[in-house]
C-alpha positions as CSV (number, residue, x, y, z in Angstrom):
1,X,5.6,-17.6,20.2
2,X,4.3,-14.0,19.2
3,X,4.3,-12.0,16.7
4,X,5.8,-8.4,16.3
5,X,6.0,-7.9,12.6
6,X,3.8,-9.6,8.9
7,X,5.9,-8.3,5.7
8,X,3.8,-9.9,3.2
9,X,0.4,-11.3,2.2
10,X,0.3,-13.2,-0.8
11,X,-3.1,-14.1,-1.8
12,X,-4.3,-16.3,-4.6
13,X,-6.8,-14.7,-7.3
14,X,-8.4,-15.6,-10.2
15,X,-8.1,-12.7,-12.3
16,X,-5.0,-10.7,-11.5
17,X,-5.9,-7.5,-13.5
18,X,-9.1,-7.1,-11.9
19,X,-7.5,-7.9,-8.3
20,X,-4.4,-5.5,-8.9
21,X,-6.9,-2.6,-10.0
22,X,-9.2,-3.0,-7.0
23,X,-5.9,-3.0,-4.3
24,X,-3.7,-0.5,-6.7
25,X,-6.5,2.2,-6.1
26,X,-6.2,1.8,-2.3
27,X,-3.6,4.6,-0.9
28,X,-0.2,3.9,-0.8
29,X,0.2,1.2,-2.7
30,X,3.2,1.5,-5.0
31,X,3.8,-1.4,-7.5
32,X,7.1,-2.8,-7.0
33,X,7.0,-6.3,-9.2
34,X,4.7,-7.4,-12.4
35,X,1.9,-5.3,-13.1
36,X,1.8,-6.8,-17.2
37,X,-0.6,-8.3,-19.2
38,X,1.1,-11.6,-18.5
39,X,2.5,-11.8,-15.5
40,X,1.1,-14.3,-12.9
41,X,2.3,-12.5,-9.7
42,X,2.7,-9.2,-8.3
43,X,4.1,-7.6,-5.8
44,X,2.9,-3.7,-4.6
45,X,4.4,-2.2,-1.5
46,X,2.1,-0.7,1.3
47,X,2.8,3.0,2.1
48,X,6.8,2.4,1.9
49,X,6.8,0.6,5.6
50,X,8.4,-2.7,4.0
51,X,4.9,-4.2,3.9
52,X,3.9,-6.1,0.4
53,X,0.5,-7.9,-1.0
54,X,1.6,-9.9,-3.3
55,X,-0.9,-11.3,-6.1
56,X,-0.7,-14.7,-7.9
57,X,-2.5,-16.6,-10.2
């Protein structure tokens, strides 16, 4: 089996506010989902190549 192509890395954080400031400062990262002061995931695209990091709590 090989791989030609990763959409999406979700990774699990403790503090989503902190983790979306670190990666939203990163180029190219445009915030597509969440982004509140509530929300328990996110979802920023990377450099508009269908790529995503998603963030949950």
């Amino acid at each position: 089996m090989s791989i030609y192509h990763i959409s999406a890395v979700t990774l699990k954080v403790r503090d989503i506010k902190k983790s979306f400031n670190f990666y939203s400062k990163l180029p190219g990262f445009k915030l597509v989902y969440g982004g509140g002061a509530i929300d328990r995931f996110t979802t920023s695209e990377i450099g508009g190549s269908n790529m995503y990091l998603n963030l949950e709590l």
